[in-house]
TORDONU-123811 format. One line per field, with one value per residue (C-alpha): residue number from 1; z negated, x, y. Coordinates in steps of 0.02 Angstrom, whole numbers. Layout:
BEGIN
i c(NUM,...)
zz c(Z,...)
xx c(X,...)
yy c(Y,...)
//
This chain:
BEGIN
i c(1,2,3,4,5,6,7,8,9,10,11,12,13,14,15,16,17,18,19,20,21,22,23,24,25,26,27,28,29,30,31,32,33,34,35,36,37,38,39,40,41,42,43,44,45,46,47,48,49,50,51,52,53,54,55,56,57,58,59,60,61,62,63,64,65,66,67,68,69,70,71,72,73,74,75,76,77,78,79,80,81,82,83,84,85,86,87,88,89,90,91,92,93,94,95,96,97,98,99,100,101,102,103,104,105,106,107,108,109,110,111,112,113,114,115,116,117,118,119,120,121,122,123,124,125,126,127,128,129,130,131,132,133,134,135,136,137,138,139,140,141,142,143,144,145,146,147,148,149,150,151,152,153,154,155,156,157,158,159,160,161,162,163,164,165,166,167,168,169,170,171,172,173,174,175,176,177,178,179,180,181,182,183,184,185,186,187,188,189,190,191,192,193,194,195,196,197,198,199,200,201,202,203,204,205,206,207,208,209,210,211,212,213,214,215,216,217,218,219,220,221,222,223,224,225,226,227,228,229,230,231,232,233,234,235,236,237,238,239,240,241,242,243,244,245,246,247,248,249,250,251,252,253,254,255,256,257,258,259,260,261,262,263,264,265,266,267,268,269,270,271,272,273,274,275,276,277,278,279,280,281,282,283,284,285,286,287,288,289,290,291,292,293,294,295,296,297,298,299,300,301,302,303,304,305,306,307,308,309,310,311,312,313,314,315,316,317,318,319,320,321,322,323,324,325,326,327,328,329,330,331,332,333,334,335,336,337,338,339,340,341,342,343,344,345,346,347,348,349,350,351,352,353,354,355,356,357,358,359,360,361,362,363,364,365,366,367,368,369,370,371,372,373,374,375,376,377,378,379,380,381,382,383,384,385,386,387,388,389,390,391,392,393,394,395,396,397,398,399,400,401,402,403,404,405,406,407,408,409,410,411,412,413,414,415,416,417,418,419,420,421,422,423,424,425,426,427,428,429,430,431,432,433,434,435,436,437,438,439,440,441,442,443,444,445,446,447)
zz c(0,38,-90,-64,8,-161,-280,-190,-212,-391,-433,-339,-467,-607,-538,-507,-687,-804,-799,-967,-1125,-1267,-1422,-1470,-1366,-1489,-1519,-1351,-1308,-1521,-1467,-1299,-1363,-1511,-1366,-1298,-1466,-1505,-1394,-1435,-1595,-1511,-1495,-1556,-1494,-1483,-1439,-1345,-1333,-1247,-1124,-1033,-1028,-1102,-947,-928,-1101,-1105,-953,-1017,-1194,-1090,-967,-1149,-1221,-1082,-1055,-1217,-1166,-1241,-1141,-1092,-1055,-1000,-978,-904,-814,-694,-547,-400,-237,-320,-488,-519,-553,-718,-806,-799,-869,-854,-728,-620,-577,-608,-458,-382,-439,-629,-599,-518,-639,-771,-709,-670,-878,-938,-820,-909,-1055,-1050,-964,-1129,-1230,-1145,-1134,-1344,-1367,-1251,-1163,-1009,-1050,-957,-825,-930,-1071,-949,-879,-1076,-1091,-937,-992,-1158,-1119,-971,-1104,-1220,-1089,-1010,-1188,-1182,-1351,-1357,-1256,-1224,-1227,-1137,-1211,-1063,-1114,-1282,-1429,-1594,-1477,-1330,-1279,-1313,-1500,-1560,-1566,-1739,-1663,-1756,-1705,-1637,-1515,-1469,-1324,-1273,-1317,-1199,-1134,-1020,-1017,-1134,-1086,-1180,-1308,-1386,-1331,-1418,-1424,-1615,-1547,-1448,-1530,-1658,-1549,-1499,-1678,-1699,-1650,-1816,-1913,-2109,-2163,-1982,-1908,-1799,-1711,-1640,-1506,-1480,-1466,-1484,-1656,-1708,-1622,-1742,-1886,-1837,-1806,-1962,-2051,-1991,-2024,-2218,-2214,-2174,-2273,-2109,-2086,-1983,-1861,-1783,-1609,-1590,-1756,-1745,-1563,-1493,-1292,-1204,-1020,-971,-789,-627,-522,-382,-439,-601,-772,-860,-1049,-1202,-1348,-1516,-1668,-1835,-1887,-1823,-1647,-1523,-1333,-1235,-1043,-1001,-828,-856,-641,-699,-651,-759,-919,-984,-954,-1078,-1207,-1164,-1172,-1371,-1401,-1329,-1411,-1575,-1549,-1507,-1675,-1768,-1696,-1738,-1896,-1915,-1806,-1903,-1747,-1675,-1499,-1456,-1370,-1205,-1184,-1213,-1052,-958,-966,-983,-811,-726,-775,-633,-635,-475,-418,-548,-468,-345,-192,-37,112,162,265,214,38,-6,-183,-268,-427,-528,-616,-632,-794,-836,-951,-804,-692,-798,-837,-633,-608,-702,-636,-467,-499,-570,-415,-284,-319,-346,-191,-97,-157,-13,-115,-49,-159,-220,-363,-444,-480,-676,-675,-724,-534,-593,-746,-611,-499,-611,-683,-491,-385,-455,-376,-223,-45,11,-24,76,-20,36,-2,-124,-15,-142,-252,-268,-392,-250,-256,-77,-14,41,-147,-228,-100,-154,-350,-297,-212,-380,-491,-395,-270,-83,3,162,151,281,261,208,383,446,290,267,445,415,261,306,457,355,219,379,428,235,167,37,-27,3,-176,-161,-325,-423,-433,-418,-309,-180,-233,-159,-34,-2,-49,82,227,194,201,12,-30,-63,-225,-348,-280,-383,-354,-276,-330,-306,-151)
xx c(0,68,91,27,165,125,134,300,381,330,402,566,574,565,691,806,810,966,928,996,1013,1005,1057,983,838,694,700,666,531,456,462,355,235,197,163,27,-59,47,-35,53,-20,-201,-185,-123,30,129,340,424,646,763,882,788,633,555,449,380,315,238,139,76,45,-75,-156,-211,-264,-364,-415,-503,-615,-473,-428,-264,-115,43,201,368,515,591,468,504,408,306,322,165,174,254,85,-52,-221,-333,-197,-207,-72,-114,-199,-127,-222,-219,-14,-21,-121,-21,140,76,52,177,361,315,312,471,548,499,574,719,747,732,844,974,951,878,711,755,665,614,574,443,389,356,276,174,116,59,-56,-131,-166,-260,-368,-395,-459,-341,-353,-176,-29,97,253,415,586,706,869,908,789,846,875,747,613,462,534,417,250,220,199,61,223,374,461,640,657,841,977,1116,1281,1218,1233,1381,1433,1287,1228,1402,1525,1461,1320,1299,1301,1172,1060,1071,1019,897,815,795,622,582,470,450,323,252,283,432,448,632,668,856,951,1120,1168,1239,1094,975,1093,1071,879,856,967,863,707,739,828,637,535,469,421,526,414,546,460,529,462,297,265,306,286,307,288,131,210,244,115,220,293,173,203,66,96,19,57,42,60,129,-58,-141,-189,-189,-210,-228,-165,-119,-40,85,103,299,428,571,625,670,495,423,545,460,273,348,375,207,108,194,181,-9,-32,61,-49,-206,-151,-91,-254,-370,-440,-458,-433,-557,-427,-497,-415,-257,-283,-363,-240,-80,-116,-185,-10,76,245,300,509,516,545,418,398,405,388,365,447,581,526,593,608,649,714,761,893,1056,1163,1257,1095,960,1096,1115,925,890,1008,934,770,829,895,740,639,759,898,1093,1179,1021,1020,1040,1101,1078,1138,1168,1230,1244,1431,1393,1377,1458,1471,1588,1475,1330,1400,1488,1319,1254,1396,1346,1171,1222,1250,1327,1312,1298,1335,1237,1236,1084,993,909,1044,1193,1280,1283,1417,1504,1458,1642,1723,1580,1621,1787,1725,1617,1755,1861,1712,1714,1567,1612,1502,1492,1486,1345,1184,1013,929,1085,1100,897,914,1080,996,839,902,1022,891,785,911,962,791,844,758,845,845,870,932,1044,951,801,826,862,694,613,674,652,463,444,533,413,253,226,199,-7,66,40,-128,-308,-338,-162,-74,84,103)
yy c(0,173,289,477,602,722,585,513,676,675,484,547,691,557,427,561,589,514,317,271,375,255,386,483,419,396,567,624,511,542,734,690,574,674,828,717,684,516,387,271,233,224,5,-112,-181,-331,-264,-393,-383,-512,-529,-657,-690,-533,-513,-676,-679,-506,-574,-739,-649,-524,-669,-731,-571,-536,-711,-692,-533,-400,-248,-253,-151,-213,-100,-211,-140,-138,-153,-261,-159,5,111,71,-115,-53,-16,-122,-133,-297,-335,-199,-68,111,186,338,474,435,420,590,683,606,655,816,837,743,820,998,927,839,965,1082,944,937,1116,1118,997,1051,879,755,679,527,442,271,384,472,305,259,407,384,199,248,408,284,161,276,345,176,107,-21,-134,-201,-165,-275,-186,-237,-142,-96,-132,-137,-119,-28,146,80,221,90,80,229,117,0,-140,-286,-389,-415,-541,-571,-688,-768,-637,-669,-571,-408,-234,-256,-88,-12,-132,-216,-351,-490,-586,-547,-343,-367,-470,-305,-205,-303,-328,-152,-170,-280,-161,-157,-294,-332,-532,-541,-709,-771,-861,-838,-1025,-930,-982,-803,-718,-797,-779,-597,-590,-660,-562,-388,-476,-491,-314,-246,-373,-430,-623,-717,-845,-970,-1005,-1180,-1230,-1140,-1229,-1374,-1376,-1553,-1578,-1693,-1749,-1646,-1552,-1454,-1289,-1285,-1367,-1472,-1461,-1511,-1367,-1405,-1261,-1263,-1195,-1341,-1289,-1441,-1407,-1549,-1530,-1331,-1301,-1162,-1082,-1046,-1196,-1221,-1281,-1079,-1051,-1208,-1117,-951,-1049,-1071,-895,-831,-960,-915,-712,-723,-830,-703,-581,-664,-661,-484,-417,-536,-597,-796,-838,-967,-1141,-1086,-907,-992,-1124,-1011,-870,-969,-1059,-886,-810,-717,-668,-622,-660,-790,-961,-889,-986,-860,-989,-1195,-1287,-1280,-1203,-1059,-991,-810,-797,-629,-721,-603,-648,-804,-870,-825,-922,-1072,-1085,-1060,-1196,-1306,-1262,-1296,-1443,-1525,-1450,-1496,-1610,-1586,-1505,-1475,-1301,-1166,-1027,-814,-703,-522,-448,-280,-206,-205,-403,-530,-639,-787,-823,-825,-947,-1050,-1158,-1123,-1233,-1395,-1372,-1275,-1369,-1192,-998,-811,-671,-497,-332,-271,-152,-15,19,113,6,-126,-270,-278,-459,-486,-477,-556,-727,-698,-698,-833,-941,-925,-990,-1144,-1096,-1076,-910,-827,-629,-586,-480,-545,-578,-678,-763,-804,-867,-991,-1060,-1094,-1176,-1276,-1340,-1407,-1502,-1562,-1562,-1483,-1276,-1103,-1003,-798,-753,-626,-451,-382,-255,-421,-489,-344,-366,-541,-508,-370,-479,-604,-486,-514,-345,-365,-509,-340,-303,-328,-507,-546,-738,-792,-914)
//
């Protein structure tokens, strides 16, 4: 869908905007919210952190909520082919005119903030900004709020959440959130508030020791996801899981199909299982069994093990860290086979490309590397083959038609799938190439 020529100019403004300002963050975006009345505090909210993973359990978490007859809003980053798939309510993307007349209120005011303060108002702190006054005109129950990087200094960290989630913490953005995985997973606990449920799902040993730690530092109970649920796969059905789930609080569902492939995904099933208990709890509310099957297997989570094209398949994954690497590997592996993997990928400058293909190679029958169309911070495809090559996986620097071409005509004769992986910028597109671009539409499904 095209986007009006006024409104265009108006997101351009915005992404022009510093992209990152973690300190003293929270009080820019405090200082803007409280301009438009504080709507952030007008739902309830369930705050979601992780390196990996974040994203897909905001979206089953709000498939459930508004399974069960809740209004919904839903506010993820980054977006894969519009701005606008960043804010959601009952699944829908903001529509163009309430974006417009929201930005038209909201850039003076941050620009008056800014000016105060002697600072940029960044552009995620507007987006923030943006997602919570649409939520408190759209009479949106509870939002389901994604962090962007971090967590402790994150621009979403101004709501009290009813309770918190930390997915898998994992080594990314190192430059801004610490070295070490213990760093980060600080950083990432930030968003534990005093007294409210915060549930962990972290398998990094000194990321829980962490998590756990900043959970008793605020009085705040700790909800382990993997002992609270227990997720076991009930056979294969293509590119969905069937599951059985079984609580800690007594909750048996029989056979669930969960639309998202992968073993990572049955550990993210756990944590958004064991987040919407905690919030039943903290909200005082029940969701009847049946909002939990029906909303778990309407989930939609676009450029996550998303299948793109048959014959031969063809799958897009967001993956882009070691972690997302390893756990698409194994994914891969389970859907296709070892070394019948027919690997195109890109990569950003800031990551880490030989702990991306390292856990990839064992799967992969053979590799391109292309450029990332969209972004500046880019990775030239020549030295990332060459990083490639040294982790022990073989690539071909080329661009993404030649490469999409080469693979898919090498799976047909192999049998085997082409995966595009590594950024999401690549995703994009992958997605537009392959006339996806309706997927974020009312009533759109992945294929």
């Amino acid at each position: 869908m095209a986007t009006d020529v006024s409104l265009q100019a108006a997101l351009d403004r915005i992404f022009r905007r510093a992209r990152h300002g973690i300190r003293p963050g929270l009080e820019r975006i405090a200082a803007l919210c409280a301009r438009l009345g504080d709507p952030q505090h007008a739902f309830a909210v369930v705050h979601v952190a992780g390196t990996n993973g974040k994203g897909s359990v905001c979206a089953m978490i709000e498939s459930v909520l508004r399974a069960a007859g809740l209004r919904t809003g839903l506010y993820t980053s980054p977006h894969l082919l519009r701005f606008h798939e960043r804010i959601r309510v009952d699944g829908r993307p903001i529509g163009d005119g309430e974006l417009a007349a929201l930005i038209g209120e909201i850039e003076p005011l941050a620009d008056a903030v800014g000016a105060e303060r002697g600072e940029t108002v960044t552009f995620f702190e507007i987006a923030t900004a943006l997602a919570f006054a649409h939520f408190r005109r759209a009479a949106v129950q509870v939002g389901v709020i994604e962090t962007g990087m971090g967590g402790r200094w994150d621009a979403t960290n101004v709501v009290e959440p009813a309770v918190s989630a930390i997915v898998e913490v994992g080594m990314d953005h190192a430059e801004y959130l610490g070295p070490t995985i213990e760093a980060i997973a600080g950083e990432k606990a930030g968003i534990v508030k005093p007294g409210r449920p915060a549930v962990c799902g972290a398998t990094d040993a000194g990321a829980r020791a962490v998590i756990a730690a900043a959970a008793r530092a605020a009085g705040a109970p700790l909800i382990r996801a993997e002992e609270a649920v227990t997720v076991a796969r009930r056979g294969r059905a293509g590119f969905a899981e069937p599951v059985s789930i079984e609580t800690a609080g007594g909750r048996r569902l029989g056979r669930v199909l969960l639309p998202l492939p992968g073993d990572h995904q049955l550990r993210n099933l756990a944590v958004a299982v064991a987040t919407i208990e905690a919030f039943e709890a903290a909200a005082g509310v029940t969701l009847p069994d049946a909002a939990l099957r029906e909303g778990l297997a309407a989930v939609e989570w676009p450029g996550r093990l998303q299948r793109l094209a048959s014959n031969p398949t063809v799958l897009l994954d967001a993956a882009h860290n070691p972690a997302g690497a390893a756990a698409l590997a194994q994914a891969l592996r389970r859907i296709a086979g070892p070394r019948r993997v027919f690997l195109v990928a890109g990569l950003l400058a800031d990551k880490d490309a030989a702990g991306f293909a390292a856990p990839l190679a064992p799967v992969t029958r053979a590799c391109w590397t292309v450029p990332v169309a969209g972004s500046e911070r880019s990775r030239d495809a020549a030295s990332l083959a060459a990083e490639f090559a040294a982790a022990g996986l073989p690539a071909k620097a080329t661009d993404l038609v030649t490469a999409l071409a080469e693979a898919r005509a090498a799976a047909t004769e192999a049998g085997g799938v082409v995966c595009v992986a590594g950024s999401l910028f690549l995703a994009a597109e992958a997605i537009e190439r392959y006339g996806e671009g309706r997927l974020f539409e009312a009533g759109g499904r992945n294929a």
